[in-house]
Structures are given as structure tokens and as C-alpha cells.
N, C-alpha and C positions, 0 to 999 in steps of 0.2 A: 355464510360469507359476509365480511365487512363491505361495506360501501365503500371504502376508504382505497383512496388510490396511492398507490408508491413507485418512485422514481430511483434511478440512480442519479450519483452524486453531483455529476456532471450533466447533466437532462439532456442529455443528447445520448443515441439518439430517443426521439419524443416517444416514449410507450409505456403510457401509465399501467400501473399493474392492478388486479385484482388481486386482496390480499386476504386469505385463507388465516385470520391468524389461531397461535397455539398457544395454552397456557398451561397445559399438561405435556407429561411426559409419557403418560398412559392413554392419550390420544392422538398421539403423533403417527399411529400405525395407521389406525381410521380414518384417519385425515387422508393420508398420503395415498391409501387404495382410493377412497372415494374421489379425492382429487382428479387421481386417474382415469377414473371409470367414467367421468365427466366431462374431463378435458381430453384429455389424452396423455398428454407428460404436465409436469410442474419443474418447479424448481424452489429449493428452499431459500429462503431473503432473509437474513439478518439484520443490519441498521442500515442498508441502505450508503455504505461508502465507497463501494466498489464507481468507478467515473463514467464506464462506459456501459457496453450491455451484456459484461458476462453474468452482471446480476438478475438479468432479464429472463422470465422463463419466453420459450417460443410461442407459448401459449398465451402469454401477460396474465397467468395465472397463479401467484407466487403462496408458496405456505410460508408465512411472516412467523418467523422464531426468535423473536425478540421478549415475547414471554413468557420463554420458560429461562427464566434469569437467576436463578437461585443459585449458594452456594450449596453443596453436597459433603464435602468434608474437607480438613486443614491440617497436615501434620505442621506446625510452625517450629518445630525442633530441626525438620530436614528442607523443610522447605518444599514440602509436596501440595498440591493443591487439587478438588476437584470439582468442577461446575457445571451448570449446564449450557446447554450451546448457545443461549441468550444472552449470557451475564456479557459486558462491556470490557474491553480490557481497563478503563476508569476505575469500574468500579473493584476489581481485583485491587489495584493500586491503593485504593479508598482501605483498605482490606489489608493489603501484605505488609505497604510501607511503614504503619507505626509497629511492624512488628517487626523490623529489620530486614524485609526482604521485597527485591525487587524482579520485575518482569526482565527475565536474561534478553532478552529482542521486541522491541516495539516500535510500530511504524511512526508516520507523521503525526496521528490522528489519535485519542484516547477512548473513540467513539466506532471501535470496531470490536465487533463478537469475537466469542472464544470460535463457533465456529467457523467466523469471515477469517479469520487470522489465518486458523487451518487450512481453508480452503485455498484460500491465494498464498499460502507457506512467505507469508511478511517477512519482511525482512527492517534492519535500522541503520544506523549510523554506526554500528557493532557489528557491521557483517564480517569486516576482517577477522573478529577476535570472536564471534561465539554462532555465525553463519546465521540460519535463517531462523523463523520459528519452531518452523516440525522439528531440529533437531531436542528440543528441549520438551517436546510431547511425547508423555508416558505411557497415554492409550486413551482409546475414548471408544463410544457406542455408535452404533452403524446402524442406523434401521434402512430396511431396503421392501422394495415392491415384491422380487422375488427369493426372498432367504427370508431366515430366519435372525431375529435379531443377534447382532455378531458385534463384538471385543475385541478390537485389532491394537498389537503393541509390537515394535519391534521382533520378531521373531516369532510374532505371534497372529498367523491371517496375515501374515506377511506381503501379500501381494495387494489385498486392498488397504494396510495402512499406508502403503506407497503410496498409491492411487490416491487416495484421500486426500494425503499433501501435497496442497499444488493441485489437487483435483476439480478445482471453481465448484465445487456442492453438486458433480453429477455422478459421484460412486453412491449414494446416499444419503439418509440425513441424521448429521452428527447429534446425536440425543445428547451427552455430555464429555465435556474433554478434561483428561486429566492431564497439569502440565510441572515442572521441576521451575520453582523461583530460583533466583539469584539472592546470594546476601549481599548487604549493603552497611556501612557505614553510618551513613546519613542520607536525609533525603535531599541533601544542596550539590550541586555540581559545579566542581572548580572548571572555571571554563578560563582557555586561550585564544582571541581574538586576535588574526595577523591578517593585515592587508595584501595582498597582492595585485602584483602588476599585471598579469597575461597568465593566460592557460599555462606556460612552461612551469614558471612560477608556481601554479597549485600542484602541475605536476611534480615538481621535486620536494614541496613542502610533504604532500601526501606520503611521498616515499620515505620521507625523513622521519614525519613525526606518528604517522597514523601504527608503525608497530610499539610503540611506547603508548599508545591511549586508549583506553576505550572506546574511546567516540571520535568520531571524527568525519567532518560534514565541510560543506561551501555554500555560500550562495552567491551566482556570477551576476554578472550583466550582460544580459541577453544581446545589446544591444550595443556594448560596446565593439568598435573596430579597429583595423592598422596594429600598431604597437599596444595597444590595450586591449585587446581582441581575448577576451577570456578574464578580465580582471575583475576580483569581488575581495570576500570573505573567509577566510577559511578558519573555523573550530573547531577546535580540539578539547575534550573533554574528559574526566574521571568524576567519578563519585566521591565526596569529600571526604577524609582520614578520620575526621571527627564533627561531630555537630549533634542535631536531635533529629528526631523524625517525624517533628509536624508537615502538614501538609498546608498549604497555603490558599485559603479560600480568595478566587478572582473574580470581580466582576466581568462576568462577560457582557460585554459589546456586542448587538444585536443589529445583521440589517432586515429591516422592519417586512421590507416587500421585493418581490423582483423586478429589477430596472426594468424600465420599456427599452432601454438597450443599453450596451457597454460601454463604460469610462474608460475601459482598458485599450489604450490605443498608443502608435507612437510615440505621441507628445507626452502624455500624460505616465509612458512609462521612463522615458527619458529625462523627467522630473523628477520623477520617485529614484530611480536607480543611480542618478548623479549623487542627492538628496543622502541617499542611503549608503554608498561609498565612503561619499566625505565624512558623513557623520563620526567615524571612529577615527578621530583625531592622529592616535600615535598609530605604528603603525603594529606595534606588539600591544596587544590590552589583556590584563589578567584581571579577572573579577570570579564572583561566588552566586550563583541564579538557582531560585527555585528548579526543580524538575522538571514540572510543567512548562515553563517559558523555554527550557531548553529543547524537549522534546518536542511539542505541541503547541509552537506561536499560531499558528492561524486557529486552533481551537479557543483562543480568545474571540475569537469574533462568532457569533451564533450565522449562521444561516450566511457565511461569506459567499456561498458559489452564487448566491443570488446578484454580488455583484455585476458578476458577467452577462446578466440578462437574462430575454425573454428566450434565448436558441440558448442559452447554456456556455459551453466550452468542451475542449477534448483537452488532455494530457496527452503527451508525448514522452515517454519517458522508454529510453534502450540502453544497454547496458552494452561495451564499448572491449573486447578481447586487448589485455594490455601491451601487445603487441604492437595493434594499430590504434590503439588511443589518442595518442599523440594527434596525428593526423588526420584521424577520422571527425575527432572533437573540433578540431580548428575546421575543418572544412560545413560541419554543422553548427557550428557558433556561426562563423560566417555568414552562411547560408541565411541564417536566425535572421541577424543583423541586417540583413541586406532587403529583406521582407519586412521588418519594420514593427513585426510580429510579437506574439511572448507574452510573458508574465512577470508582474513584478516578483514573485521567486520562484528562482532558475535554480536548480539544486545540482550539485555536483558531487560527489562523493566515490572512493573506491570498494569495491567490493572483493571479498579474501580469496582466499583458496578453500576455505571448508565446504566440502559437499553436504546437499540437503537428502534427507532422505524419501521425497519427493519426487516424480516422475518431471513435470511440468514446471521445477521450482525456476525461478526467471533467474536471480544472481548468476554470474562469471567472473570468474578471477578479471578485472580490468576496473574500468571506471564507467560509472552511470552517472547521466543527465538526465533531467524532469525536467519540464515545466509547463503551462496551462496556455492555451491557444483559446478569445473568445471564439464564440464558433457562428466561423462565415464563410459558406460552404465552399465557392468556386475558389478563393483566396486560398486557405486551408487543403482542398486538394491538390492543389498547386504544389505547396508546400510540401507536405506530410508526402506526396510523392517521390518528392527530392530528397528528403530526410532518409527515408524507406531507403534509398537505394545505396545512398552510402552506407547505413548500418549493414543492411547487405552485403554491401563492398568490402565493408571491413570484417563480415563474419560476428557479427553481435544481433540482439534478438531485442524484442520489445515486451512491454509486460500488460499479460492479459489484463490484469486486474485495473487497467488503467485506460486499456483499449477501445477504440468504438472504431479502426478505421480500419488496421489491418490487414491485410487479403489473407485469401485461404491460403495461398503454393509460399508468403513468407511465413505464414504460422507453421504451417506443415515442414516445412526446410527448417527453421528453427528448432522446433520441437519435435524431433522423427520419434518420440516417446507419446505421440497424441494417440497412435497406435495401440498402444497397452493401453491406456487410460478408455478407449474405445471399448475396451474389451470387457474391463471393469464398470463401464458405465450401467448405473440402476436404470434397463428400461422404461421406466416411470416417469425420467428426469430429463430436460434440455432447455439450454439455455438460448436468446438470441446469438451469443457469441458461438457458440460450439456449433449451429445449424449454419451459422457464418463462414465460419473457418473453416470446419471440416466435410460439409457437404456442399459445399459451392465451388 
């Protein structure tokens, strides 16, 4: 066993892990019994970016499969790929894109596992047009406490490759995943930059332009109100027609150490997000952006969460049935704004009609909100209360993978599939969040 302690992404809540780590694929079985027989359950930990404590075993006993990172094999004719459950989604990128192909859904971050991706079934800025991850997963390996090692694909072990997707790593532990790329053009991204006045405003841009794009994303101001109540950014994006496929080496910007506490407050966000409004002068802007800065601006920054301090922070991120969107959204902007609370980025974005093949996948056709809460407890419960009941209200759910605060009866009303994935669960396996949610 390493000394070495690991957290989630968001250090809240505080529960350092013991890490088991693995660098074979032909001792992942040994591991995971032993683990067992020692602890009681584990839980397998990829890189560590999950925010809250689904990444957490109950035990803070975590098997770290971060390396077994290898690639396994590459048809680049069709664009099939297969790795093992350590590799980064980065480093595939480092990998496909000079050879014309891209990851069909990737989240914020380039610093999430093949099998973190699986596990919380990610999603992007492309959910309208290509839905979550699992749909583009072709199969992958299953080791369990009690079976024997199993190959689950579409129609294949049908019940736990459900399970799996969207399953937070407690059907198993994904030895390696095989997934379907995207082809690509080029690796630059024609991007569309329009400003908006208010929530309405994203909402008819969204409607307008999001079935003509591939991508398409916002980032609001948490904190504006009245007539401005919802007004940001909104980006529209496609993969360029022609260009090359270098990839762009960036210096990343490093925070050295974690705060003794948080910059992120009121004032200081009420600077930045004024700051960041005005900034885009016209109010249409067309320009050409590496990949990277499109998909992964805060991955410029090493070690950001360290901003938020020594407590960390929580995300909040629910996804909004486009029925009551409208309304549910103004009333949780609001809400935001009146609290004083938030993150310098507040994300907004719709989400399609493609079903995942996923039990627990979070996406619903409407519109989802993100954004980062430093974390200060009695303030925050306050909050996160109030926020809870309107999602509630409106019929929209939140997402595990971002979680720490939850309660069991909305997880359970949201997800009435936590059921089957119970049933599927490797006895071997639990996390803080699933002992959370579904036995409390």
C-alpha cells in the first residue's frame, strides 16, 4: 500500500484516501480480493476529478488505476481505439488528433480516465448532437470480486454494460475500454461569440443556433439581476473545414499552494464577471481557437481548485426539463444573485434528446447549469437547500459526479434506476456517495 494520500477534486468532503495503486493488468484481480479481505469494500480511483465523494471509497481505501495507462490497439482507418482504464482522455487526444480524429464527447477537463469518463457517462458541449460518452463505447473488461472476468458491449452482458455507464466504478473495475473516435478536419475550432442580455435571450439563441452546431455552451453571470438577470456569453462552435493537425503546446500556469482561504467572494466576483462581459466588445465575434482553449480553459491553470482554499468548494450543477427551464432557471439565477455566492464560471448549456445507454446517466433533454460554491458550510446549506427544491419543483436532477451534498430521498426520486445498478453492484465495491444516498 502507498503512503500516499488522494482526494477528490473539490476536497470537500475532507477524506484523504489510501491508495492501493496498480500498474498491471494481471494484478488487478489480486489487488481487488486482497483489498477486500482487508478492508471490506474499496472503490477504484482514477485521476482524482470527480468534485465530490462519489470518488470516495467508504472505506478511504481506494485501488488508484491511474497506472495502467497504456494504449492496447488503434484501427486509425475507422477510427476504433482500445486502452486501458488509466490512459487520460489527453493523452488519447495527444494520440488521435494528428491522425484526423477526434473524441466524439468530452467533458470540461482533459485530465479524466477512460474509465472516470465511463463511469460518470460524461457528457460535453455536443450533447444535443452526439449525447453522452457511453454512447460511443464499444466494450470494455469488467473484473469483479465475484465472477469471473467478463466483456460487456452492447448486446453483449447487456445488463452490466448498462450498469457500468453511469455506474460511479461500483459494477466493477474497468480493466480496459474500447471506444469509436470522431473524424475531424482540423484540429482548430471556428468559434461564435455573441453576447446576451438575460436568460431569455440564451434561451432563444440556444434554440436558434445550437441545432446548426456542434458545440454549443454559455458562460453567465451568476450574479447579475433585474433586467440582466441571466446575461453572459454564449458559444457556438464547429471543427474547422480545413486547417492542419498540430496540436498546440501551452504553458500551464500553476497555483503553487492552497490558499489559507478564499478570494472568491462577492466583490471579487463582481469584478471579474463585469470585467469579463465587457471584455467582447461587439456584440457577434467570429474568431479560430486551438481545441484546447475551447474545450479546457481552466486546464490552463495547474492545481486551480486550490484557489478556493483550505475547505475546498462544492459544484452545483442540475440539469433543468425544458418545459420548466424558463422559470426554474430565473428563479435559481436569482436565488444565486441574491446570496452573493458563485463562481467566476457559471456554465449554461442545453442538453439533447439522445438517450444514454446508461442506467444513472445525468443528461435530460432541457438545459443545465454548473457552477462552484467556495465551501462555507452554514451559508452553502442554506443555499444548496433552496436550490434543491426548486430543481425538485421543476422535475430536473443533479449530478452525482459533482455532488457532495445531495440527500438520499432526491437521489433516489431522481434516479428510480439506483435500483438496478444495486443489484449490479460488485460486493467488493462502495463509495462515500452510494453509502450516502442510498442507505441513509
Amino acid at each position: 500500500m502507498s503512503a500516499s494520500k488522494l482526494q477528490s477534486w473539490g476536497h470537500y468532503p475532507y477524506a484523504p484516501q489510501s491508495s492501493h495503486p496498480l500498474s498491471w493488468r494481471d494484478a488487478v484481480q489480486a489487488e481487488l480480493d486482497g483489498t477486500r479481505a482487508r478492508f471490506g469494500t474499496t472503490l477504484p480511483f482514477g485521476n482524482g476529478r470527480s468534485y465530490g465523494d462519489s470518488c470516495l471509497a467508504a472505506t478511504d481505501h481506494v485501488l488508484h488505476m491511474r497506472g495502467l495507462g497504456r494504449f492496447i490497439s488503434a484501427d486509425w482507418e475507422r477510427g476504433i481505439l482500445r486502452a486501458e482504464a488509466g490512459v487520460m482522455l489527453g493523452e488519447v487526444l495527444e494520440l488521435s488528433i494528428p491522425r484526423g480524429w477526434m473524441l466524439p464527447v468530452t467533458p470540461g477537463t482533459q485530465f479524466v480516465t477512460l474509465a472516470g469518463a465511463v463511469a460518470n457517462d460524461v457528457h460535453g458541449k455536443n450533447h444535443h448532437v452526439r449525447g453522452t460518452f457511453g454512447r460511443h463505447v464499444r466494450r470494455f473488461s469488467l473484473l469483479r470480486s465475484d465472477r469471473e472476468p467478463t466483456e460487456c458491449a452492447p448486446g453483449e452482458n447487456d445488463d452490466l454494460f448498462r450498469a457500468t455507464i453511469s455506474g460511479l466504478g461500483l459494477t466493477g473495475v474497468i480493466e480496459w475500454v474500447e471506444i469509436q473516435l470522431m473524424p475531424v478536419r482540423s484540429s482548430r475550432i471556428s468559434l461564435t461569440s455573441i453576447r446576451f442580455a438575460n436568460l431569455d435571450e440564451f434561451l432563444a439563441l440556444s434554440s436558434e443556433l445550437d441545432p446548426h452546431h456542434e458545440y454549443g455552451v454559455a458562460w453567465v453571470d451568476c450574479l447579475a439581476s433585474g433586467d440582466s438577470l441571466g446575461r453572459g456569453i454564449y458559444m457556438s462552435g464547429d471543427h474547422a473545414a480545413d486547417g492542419d493537425f498540430s496540436i498546440k503546446g501551452t504553458r500551464r500556469r500553476n497555483v503553487p499552494f492552497v490558499l489559507p482561504w478564499s478570494p472568491v467572494n462577492r466583490y471579487t466576483l463582481k469584478i471579474f464577471n463585469e470585467f469579463y462581459y465587457r471584455r467582447q466588445t461587439q456584440r457577434v465575434e467570429h474568431s479560430g481557437v486551438d481545441f484546447a482553449s475551447f474545450f479546457y480553459p481552466l486546464d490552463g491553470v495547474r492545481n486551480w481548485n486550490r484557489i478556493y482554499g483550505r475547505r475546498g468548494f462544492q459544484q452545483h450543477q442540475c440539469v433543468i426539463p425544458e418545459a420548466a427551464s424558463r422559470d426554474a432557471l430565473k428563479e435559481i439565477l436569482a436565488t444565486i444573485a441574491k446570496s452573493g455566492l458563485g463562481s467566476c464560471l457559471a456554465v449554461l448549456k442545453r442538453c439533447g434528446t439522445l438517450v444514454s445507454p446508461g442506467l444513472l446517466s445525468f443528461p435530460m433533454p432541457g438545459v443545465s447549469l454548473a457552477l462552484d460554491f467556495p465551501q462555507r458550510e452554514r451559508r452553502n446549506e442554506a443555499l444548496f437547500l433552496r436550490l434543491d427544491a426548486i430543481v425538485n419543483e421543476a422535475g430536473g436532477r443533479q449530478y452525482p459526479a459533482k455532488d457532495a451534498h445531495m440527500s438520499g430521498a432526491d437521489f433516489r426520486a431522481a434516479y428510480p434506476a439506483w435500483q438496478e445498478l444495486e443489484r449490479n453492484r460488485d460486493p467488493a465495491l462502495m463509495s462515500r456517495f452510494w453509502k450516502r444516498t442510498t442507505q441513509t
